[in-house]
TORFIDO-465031 format. One line per field, with one value per atom (N, C-alpha, C): residue in three letters; chain; atom name; x, y, z. Coordinates in nm, 2 decimals, padded with zeros to 4 digits. Atoms other than C-alpha are relative to their C-alpha. Last residue first. Layout:
N
res <- ala|...;
chain <- A|...;
atom <- CA|...;
x <- X|...;
y <- Y|...;
z <- Z|...;
END
This chain:
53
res <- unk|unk|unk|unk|unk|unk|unk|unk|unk|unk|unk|unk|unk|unk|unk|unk|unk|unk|unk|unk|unk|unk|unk|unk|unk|unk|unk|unk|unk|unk|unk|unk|unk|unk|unk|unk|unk|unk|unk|unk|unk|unk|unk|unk|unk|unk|unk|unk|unk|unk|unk|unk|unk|unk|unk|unk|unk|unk|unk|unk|unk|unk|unk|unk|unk|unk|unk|unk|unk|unk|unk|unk|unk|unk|unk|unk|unk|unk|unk|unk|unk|unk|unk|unk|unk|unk|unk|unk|unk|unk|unk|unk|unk|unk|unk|unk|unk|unk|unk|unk|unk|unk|unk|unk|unk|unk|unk|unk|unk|unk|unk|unk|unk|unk|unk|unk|unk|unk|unk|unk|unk|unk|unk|unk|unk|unk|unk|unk|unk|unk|unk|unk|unk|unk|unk|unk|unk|unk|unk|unk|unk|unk|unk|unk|unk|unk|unk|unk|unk|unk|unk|unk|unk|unk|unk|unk|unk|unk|unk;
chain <- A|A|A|A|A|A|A|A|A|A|A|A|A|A|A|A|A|A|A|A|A|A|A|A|A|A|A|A|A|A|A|A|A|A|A|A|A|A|A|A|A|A|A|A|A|A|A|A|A|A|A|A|A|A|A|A|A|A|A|A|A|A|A|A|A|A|A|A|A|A|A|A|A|A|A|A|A|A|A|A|A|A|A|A|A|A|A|A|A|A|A|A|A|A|A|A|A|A|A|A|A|A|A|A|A|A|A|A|A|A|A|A|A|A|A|A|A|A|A|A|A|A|A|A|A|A|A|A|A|A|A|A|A|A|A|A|A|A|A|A|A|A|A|A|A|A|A|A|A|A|A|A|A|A|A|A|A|A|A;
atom <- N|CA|C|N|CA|C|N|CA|C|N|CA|C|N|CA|C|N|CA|C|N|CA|C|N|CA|C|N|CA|C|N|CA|C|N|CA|C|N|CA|C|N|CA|C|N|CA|C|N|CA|C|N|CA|C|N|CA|C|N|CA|C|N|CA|C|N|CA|C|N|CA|C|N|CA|C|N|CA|C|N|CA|C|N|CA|C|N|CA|C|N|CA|C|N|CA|C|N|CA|C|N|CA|C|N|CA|C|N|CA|C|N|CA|C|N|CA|C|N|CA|C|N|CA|C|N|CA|C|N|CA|C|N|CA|C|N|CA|C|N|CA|C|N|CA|C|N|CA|C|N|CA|C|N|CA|C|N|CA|C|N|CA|C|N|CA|C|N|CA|C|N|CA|C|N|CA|C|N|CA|C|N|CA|C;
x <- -00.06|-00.87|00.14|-00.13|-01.09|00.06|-00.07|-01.48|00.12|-00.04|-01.72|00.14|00.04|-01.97|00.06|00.15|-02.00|-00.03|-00.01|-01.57|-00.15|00.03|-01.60|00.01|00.08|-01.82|00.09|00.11|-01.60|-00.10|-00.02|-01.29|-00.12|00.04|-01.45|00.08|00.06|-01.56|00.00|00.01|-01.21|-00.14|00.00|-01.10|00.01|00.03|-01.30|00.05|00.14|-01.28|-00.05|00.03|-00.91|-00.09|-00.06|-00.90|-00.03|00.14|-01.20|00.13|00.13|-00.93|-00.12|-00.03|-00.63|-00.07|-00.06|-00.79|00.05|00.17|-00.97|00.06|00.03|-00.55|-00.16|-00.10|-00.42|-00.12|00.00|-00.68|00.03|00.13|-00.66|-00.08|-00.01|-00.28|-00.15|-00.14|-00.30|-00.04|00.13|-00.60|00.07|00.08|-00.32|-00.11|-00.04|-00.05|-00.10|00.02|-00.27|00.03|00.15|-00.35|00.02|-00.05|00.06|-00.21|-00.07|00.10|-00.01|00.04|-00.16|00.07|00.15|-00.09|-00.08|-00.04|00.30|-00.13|-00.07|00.22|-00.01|00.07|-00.04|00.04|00.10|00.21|-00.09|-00.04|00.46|-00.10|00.03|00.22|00.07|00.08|00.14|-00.04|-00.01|00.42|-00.10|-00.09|00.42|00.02|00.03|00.05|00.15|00.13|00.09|00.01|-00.05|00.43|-00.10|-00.06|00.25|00.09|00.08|00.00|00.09;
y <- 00.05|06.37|-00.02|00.12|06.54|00.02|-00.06|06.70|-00.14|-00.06|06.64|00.06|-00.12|06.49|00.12|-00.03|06.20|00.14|-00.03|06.19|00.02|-00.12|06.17|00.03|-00.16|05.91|00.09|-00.04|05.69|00.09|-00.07|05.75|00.05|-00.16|05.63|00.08|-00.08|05.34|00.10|-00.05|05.23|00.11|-00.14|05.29|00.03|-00.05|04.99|00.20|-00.02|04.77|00.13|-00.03|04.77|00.03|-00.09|04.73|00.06|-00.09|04.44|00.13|-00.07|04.31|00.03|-00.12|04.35|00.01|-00.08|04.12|00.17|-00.06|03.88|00.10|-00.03|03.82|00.02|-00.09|03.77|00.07|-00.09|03.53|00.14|-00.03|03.34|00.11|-00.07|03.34|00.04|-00.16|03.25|00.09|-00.12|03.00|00.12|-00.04|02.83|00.10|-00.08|02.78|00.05|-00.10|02.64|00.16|-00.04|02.35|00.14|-00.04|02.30|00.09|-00.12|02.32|00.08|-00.08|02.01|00.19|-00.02|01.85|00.11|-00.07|01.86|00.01|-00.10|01.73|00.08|-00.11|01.47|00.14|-00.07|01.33|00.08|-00.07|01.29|00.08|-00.11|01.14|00.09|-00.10|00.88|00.10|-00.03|00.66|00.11|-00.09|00.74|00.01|-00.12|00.58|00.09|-00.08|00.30|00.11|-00.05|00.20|00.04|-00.08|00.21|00.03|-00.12|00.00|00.13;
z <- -00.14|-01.83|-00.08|00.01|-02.08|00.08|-00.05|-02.04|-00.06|00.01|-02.24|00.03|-00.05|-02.08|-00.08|00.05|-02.38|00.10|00.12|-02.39|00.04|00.02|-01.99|-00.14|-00.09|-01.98|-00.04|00.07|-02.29|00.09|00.08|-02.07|-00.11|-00.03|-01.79|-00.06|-00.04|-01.93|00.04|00.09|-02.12|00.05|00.08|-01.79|-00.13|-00.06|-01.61|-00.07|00.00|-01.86|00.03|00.14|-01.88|-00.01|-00.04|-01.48|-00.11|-00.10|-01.53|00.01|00.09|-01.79|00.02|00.15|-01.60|-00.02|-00.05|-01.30|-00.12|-00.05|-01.49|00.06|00.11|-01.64|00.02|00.00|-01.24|-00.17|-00.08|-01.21|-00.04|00.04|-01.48|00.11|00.14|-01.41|-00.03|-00.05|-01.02|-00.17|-00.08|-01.14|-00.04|00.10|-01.43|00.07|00.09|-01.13|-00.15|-00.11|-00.86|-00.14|-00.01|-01.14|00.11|00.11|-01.21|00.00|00.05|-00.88|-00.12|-00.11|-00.77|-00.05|00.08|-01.13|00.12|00.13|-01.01|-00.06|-00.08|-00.60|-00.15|-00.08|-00.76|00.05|00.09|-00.99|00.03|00.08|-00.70|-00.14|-00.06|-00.44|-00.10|00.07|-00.68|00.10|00.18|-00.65|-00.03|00.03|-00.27|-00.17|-00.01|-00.23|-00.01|00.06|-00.41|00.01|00.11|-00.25|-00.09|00.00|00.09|-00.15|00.00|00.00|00.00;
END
């Protein structure tokens, strides 16, 4: 049993990191593009008030 469970603690540990590692990035990249989002909006407000920033 015990050689079961060490053979497939390694694959787990690298699918564990490699899975932490794609959120982090999917994250990170929802992150920019609500930031992006956010001042294409308030560029197009103030082009319709009028005013420039």
């Amino acid at each position: 049993m015990f050689e079961i469970v060490s053979a497939l603690v390694p694959p787990v540990v690298v699918g564990g990191a490699f899975i932490t590692g794609v959120v982090h990035l999917m994250r990170s990249e929802r992150r920019a593009r609500a930031a992006e989002s956010q001042e294409r909006t308030r560029e197009s407000s103030a082009q319709e008030d009028g005013t420039v920033s």
